[in-house]
VEXDREN-2710 file (C-alpha; in Angstrom, 1 decimal):
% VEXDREN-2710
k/r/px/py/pz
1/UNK/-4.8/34.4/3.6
2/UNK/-7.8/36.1/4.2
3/UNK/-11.2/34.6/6.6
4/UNK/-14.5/36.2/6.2
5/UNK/-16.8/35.7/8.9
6/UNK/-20.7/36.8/9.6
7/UNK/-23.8/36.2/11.0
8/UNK/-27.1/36.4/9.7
9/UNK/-29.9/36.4/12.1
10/UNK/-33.1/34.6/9.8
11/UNK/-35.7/32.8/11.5
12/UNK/-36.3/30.9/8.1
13/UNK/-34.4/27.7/7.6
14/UNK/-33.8/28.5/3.7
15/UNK/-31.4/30.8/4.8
16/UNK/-29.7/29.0/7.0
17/UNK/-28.8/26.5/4.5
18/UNK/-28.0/29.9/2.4
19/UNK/-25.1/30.8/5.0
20/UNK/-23.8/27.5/5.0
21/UNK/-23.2/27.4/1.3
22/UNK/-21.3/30.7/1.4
23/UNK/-19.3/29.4/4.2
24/UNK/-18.4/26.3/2.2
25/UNK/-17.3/28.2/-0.5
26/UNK/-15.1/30.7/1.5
27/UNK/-13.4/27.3/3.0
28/UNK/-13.0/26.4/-0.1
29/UNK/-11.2/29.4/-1.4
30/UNK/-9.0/29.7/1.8
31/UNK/-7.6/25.4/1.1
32/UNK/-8.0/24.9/-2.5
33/UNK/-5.8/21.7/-2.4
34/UNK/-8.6/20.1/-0.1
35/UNK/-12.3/19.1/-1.0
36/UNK/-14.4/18.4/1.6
37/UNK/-17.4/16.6/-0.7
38/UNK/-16.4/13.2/-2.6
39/UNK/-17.5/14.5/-5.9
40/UNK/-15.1/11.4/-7.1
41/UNK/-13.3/8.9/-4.6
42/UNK/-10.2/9.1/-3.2
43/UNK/-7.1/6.9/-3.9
44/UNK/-4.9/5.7/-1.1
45/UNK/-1.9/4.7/-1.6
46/UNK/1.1/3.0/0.8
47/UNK/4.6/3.0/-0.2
48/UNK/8.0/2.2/1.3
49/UNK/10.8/5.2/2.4
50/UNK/14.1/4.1/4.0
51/UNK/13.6/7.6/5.9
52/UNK/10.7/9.2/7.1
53/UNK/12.6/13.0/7.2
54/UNK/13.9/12.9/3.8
55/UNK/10.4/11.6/2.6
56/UNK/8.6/14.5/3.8
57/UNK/11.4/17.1/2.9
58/UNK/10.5/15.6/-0.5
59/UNK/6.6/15.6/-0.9
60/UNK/6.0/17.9/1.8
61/UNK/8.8/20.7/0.7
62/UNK/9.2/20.0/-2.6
63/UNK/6.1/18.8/-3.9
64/UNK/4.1/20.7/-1.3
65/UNK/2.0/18.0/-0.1
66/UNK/-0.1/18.8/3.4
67/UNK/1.0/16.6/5.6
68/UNK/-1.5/14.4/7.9
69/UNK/-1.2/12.0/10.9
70/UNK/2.1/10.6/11.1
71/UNK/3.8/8.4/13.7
72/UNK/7.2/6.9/14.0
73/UNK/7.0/4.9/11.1
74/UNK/4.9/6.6/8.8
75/UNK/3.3/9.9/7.4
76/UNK/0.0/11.0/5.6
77/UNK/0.4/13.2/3.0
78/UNK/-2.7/15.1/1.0
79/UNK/-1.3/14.6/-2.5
80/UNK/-3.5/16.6/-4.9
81/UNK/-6.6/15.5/-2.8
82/UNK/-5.6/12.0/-2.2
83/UNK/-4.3/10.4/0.7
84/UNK/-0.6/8.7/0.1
85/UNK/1.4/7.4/3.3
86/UNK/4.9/6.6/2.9
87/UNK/5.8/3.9/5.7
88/UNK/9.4/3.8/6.9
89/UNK/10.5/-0.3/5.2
90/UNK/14.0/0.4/3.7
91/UNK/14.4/-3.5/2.8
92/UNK/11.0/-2.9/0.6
93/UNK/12.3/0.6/-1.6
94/UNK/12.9/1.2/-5.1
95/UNK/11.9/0.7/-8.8
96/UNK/13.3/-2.6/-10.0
97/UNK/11.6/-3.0/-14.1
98/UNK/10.5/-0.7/-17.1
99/UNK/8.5/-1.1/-19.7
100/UNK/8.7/0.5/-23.6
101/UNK/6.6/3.5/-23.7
102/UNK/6.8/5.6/-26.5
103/UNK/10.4/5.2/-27.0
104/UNK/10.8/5.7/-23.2
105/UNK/11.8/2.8/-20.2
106/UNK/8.8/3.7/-17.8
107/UNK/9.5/2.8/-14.2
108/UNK/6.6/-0.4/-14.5
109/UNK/5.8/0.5/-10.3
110/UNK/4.8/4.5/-10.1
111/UNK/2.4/6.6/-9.1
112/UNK/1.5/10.2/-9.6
113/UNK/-0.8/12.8/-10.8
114/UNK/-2.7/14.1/-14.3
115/UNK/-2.7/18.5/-13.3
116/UNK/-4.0/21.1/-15.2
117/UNK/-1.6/22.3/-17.9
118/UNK/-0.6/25.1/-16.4
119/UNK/0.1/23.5/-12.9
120/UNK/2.6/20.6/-15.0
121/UNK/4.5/23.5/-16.3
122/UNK/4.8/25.3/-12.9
123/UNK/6.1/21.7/-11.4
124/UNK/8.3/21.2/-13.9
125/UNK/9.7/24.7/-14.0
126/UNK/9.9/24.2/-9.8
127/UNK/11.5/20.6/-10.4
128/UNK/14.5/21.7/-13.1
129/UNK/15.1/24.5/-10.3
130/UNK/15.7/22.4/-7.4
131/UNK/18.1/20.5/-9.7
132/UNK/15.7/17.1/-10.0
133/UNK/17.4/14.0/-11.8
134/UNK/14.2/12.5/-14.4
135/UNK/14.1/9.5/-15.4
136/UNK/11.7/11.0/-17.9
137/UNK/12.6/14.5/-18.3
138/UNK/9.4/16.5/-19.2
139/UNK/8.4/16.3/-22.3
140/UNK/4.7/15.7/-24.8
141/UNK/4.6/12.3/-26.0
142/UNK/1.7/10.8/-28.4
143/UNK/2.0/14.2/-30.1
144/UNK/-0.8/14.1/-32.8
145/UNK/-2.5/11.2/-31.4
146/UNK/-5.0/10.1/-29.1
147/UNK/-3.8/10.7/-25.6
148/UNK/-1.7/13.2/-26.2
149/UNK/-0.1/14.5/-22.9
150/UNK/2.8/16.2/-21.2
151/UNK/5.0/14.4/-19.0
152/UNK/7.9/13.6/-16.7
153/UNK/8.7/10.5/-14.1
154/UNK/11.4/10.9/-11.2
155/UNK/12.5/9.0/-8.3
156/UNK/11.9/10.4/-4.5
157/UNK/14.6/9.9/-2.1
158/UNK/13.9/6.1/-1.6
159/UNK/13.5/5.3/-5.9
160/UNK/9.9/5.8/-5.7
161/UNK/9.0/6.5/-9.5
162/UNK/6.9/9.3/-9.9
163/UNK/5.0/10.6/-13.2
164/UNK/2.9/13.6/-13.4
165/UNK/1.1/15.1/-16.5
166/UNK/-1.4/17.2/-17.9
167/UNK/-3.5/16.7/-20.8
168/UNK/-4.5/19.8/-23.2
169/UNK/-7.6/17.9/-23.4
170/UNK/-9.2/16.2/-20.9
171/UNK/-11.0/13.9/-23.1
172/UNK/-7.7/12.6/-24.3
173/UNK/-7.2/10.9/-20.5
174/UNK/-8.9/7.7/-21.5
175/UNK/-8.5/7.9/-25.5
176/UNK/-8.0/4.9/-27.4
END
């Protein structure tokens, strides 16, 4: 990783606000994964873990989630922007019903994230390597129809259903 730093010595406020701007963007360059400006809000989401060291060998190793504050009983972690906490409640873990979805039994309690086409593939490829067990195993459902997307669900450690998937068009997210 690479910082670029320098000065530049204007008496003229425009140009102040000119160096800022180019600082931003460097910043920006150097930790992609965080945004600094609210251009949308931010989720945050608490969820139960029966161990705090296997949860974040799981989102921060595997899914490569910066981790945050944490304490003895629980951890941030920056999940694609958002902020996600997984507090240490063993009696409170687990998926327990499905719906129908497409020919699928969706865990009905998940969470997750819509990527970029090209980052679903790379997660997939990176979950089928570390020998992940889907619930879902990745695949496009609604082909040909509106909403059309890619997808996979898996449990974490503690049966936390997970689905992530991309959309080849992003107008598709909220298609009827």
């Amino acid at each position: 990783m690479v910082f670029v730093s320098f000065v530049i010595f204007v008496s003229r406020r425009p140009a102040t606000s000119l160096v800022i701007l180019v600082s931003w963007r460097f910043h920006q360059a150097a930790f992609p994964r965080y945004q600094t400006a609210m251009d949308i809000p931010r989720f945050h989401l608490a969820f139960p873990v029966r161990d705090l060291a296997e949860a974040r060998a799981f989102y921060g190793g595997l899914l490569g989630c910066p981790e945050g504050r944490s304490s003895d009983a629980w951890i941030d972690f920056d999940f694609h922007g958002h902020q996600i906490v997984a507090h240490l409640a063993p009696s409170e873990i687990g998926h327990k019903s499905t719906n129908a979805v497409d020919g699928h039994d969706v865990p009905v309690r998940h969470f997750g994230a819509i990527l970029a086409p090209a980052q679903w593939d790379a997660l997939a490829q990176k979950l089928k390597a570390a020998g992940t067990q889907f619930v879902i195993a990745p695949h496009t459902r609604f082909k040909g129809e509106a909403g059309e997307q890619s997808t996979m669900f898996f449990l974490d450690p503690s049966g936390n259903a997970l689905e992530f998937k991309a959309f080849a068009d992003d107008a598709m997210v909220f298609a009827k």
